[in-house]
Residue frames relative to the residue before (quaternion, step in Angstrom):
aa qw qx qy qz dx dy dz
X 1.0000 0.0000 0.0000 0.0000 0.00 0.00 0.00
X 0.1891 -0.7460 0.6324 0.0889 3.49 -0.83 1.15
X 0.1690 -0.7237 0.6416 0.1900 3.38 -1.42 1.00
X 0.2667 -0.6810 0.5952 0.3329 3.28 -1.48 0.47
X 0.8416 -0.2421 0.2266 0.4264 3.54 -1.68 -0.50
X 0.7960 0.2712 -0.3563 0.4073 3.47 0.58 -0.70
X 0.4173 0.5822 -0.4608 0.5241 3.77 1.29 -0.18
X 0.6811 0.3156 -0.3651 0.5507 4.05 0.42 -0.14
X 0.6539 0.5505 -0.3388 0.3933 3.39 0.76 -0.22
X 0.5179 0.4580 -0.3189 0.6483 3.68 1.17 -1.22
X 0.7454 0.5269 -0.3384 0.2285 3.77 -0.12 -1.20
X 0.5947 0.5724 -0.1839 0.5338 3.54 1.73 -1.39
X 0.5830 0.5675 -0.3289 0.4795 3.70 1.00 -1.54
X 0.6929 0.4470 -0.2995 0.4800 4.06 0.48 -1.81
X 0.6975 0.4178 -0.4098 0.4134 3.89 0.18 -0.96
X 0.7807 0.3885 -0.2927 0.3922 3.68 0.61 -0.74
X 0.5153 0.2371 -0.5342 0.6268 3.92 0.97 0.19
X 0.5360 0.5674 -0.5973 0.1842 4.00 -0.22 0.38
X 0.5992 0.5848 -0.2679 0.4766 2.70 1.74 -2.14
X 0.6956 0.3716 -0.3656 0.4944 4.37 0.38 -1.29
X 0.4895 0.4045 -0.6682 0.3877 4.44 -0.01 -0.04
X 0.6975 0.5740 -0.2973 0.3093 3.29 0.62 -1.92
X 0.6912 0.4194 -0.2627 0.5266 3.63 0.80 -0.49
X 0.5643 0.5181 -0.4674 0.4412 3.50 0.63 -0.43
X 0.7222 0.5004 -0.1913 0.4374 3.56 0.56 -1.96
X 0.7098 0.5149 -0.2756 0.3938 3.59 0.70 -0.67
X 0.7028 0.4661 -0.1988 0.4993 3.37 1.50 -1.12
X 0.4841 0.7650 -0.2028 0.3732 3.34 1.51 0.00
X 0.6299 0.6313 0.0472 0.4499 2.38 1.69 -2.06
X 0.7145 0.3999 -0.0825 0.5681 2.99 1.18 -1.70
X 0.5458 0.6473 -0.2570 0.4659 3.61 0.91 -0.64
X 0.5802 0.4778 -0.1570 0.6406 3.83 1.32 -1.14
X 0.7727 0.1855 -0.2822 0.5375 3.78 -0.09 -0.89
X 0.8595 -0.2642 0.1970 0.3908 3.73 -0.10 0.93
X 0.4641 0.7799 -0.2994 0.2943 4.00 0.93 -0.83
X 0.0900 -0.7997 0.5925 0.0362 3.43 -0.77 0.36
X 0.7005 -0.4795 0.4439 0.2870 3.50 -1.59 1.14
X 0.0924 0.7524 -0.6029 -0.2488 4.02 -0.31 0.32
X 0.6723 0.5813 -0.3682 0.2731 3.46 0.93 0.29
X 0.5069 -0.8125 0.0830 0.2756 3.47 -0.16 1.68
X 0.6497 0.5760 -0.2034 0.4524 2.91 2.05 -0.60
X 0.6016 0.5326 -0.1740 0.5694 3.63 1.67 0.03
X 0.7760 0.4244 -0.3824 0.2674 3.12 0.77 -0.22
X 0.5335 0.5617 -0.4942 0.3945 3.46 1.14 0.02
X 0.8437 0.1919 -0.3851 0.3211 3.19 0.92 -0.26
X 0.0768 -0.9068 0.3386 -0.2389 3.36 1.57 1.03
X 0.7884 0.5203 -0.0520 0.3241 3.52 1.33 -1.47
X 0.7050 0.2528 -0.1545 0.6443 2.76 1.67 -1.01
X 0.4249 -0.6209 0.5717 0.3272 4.03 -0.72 1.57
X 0.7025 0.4670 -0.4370 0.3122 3.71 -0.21 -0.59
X 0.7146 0.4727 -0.3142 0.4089 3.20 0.44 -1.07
X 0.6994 0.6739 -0.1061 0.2133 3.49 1.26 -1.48
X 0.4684 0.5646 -0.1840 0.6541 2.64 2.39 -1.20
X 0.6208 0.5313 -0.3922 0.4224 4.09 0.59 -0.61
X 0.7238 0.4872 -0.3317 0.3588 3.14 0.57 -1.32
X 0.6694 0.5061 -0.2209 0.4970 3.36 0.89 -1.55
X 0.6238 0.4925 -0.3319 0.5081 3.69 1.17 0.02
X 0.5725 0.3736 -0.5156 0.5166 3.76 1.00 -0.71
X 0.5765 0.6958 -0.3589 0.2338 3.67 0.46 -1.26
X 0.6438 0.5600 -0.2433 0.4612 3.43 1.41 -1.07
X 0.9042 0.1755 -0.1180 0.3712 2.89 0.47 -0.83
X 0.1706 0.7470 -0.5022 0.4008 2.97 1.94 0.91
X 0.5601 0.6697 -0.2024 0.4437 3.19 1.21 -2.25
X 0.6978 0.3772 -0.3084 0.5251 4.24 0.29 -1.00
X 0.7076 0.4589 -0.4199 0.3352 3.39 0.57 -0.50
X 0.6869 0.4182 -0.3179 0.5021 3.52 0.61 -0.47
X 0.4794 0.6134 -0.3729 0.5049 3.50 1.32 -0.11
X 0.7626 0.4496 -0.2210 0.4093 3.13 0.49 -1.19
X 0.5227 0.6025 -0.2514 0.5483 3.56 1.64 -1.10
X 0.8199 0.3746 -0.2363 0.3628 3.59 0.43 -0.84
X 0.3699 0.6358 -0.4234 0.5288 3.65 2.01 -0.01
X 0.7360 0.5675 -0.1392 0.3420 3.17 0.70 -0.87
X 0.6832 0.4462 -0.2224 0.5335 3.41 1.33 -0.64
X 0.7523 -0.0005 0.0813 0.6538 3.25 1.44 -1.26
X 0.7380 -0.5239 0.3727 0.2048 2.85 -1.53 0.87
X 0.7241 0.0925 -0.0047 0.6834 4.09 0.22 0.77
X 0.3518 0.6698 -0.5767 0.3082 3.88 0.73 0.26
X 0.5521 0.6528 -0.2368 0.4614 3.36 0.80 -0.63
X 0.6240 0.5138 -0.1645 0.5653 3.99 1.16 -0.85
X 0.6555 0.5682 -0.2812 0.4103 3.28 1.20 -1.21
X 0.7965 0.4359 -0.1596 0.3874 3.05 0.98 -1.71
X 0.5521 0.5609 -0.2836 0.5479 3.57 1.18 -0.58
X 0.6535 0.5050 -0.3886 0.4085 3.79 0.02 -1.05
X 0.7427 0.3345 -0.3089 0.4910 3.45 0.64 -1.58
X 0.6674 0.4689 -0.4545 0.3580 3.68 0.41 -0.30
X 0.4967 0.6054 -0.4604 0.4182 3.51 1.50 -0.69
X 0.7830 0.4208 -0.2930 0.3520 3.43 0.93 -1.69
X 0.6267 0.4597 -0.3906 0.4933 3.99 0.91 -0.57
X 0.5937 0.3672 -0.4479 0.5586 4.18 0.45 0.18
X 0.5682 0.4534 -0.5436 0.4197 3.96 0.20 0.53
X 0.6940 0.5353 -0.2907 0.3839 3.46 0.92 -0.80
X 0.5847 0.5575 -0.3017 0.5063 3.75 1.00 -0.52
X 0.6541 0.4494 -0.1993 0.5749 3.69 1.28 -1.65
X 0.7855 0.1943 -0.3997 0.4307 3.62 0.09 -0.15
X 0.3066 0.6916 -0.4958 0.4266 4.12 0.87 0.80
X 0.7959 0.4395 -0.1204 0.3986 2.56 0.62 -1.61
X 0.6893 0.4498 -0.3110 0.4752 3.51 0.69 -0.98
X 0.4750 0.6716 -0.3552 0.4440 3.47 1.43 -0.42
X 0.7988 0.3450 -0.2849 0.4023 3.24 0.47 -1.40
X 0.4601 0.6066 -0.4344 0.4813 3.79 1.22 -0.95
X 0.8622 0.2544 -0.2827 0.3346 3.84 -0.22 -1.26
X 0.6341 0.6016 -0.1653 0.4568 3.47 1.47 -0.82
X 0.2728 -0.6559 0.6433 0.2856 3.32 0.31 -1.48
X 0.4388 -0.6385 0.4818 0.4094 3.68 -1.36 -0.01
């Protein structure tokens, strides 16, 4: 099965809102049993789940926009910008599941 550009595109777009639920739910998690935001820009609003889930929601789709901007300039710009967000939202999600199964 060959994919084309926008089949990598739909595919990149689904893994990254997976990788930010997985971080919401996890930072939640970890947030409840005593845990604390270590990121400096999140944590003030870290406290309140509504607000936290927004932010980390404009942020998402902040992220598509410049994706979407960079399809546009160049050819696969769009891959560039997703992947590395795909690859910097693994690192937060596997903290977290760390700290839940591990502890600190």
């Amino acid at each position: 099965m060959k994919f084309d550009n926008q089949d990598l595109t739909l595919i990149l777009i689904t893994l990254f809102g997976s990788l930010s639920i997985v971080d919401i739910v996890t930072t939640s998690f970890v947030l409840q049993r005593g845990g604390r935001e270590l990121n400096l820009f999140l944590a003030p609003f870290a406290s309140d789940p509504a607000f936290f889930i927004a932010v980390k929601a404009v942020g998402f789709f902040f992220i598509l926009g410049i994706a979407i901007f960079n399809r546009c300039v160049m050819e696969r710009g769009d891959h560039v910008v997703l992947a590395t967000a795909c690859g910097m939202g693994v690192f937060p999600a596997l903290w977290n599941l760390h700290i839940l199964f591990y502890g600190l």
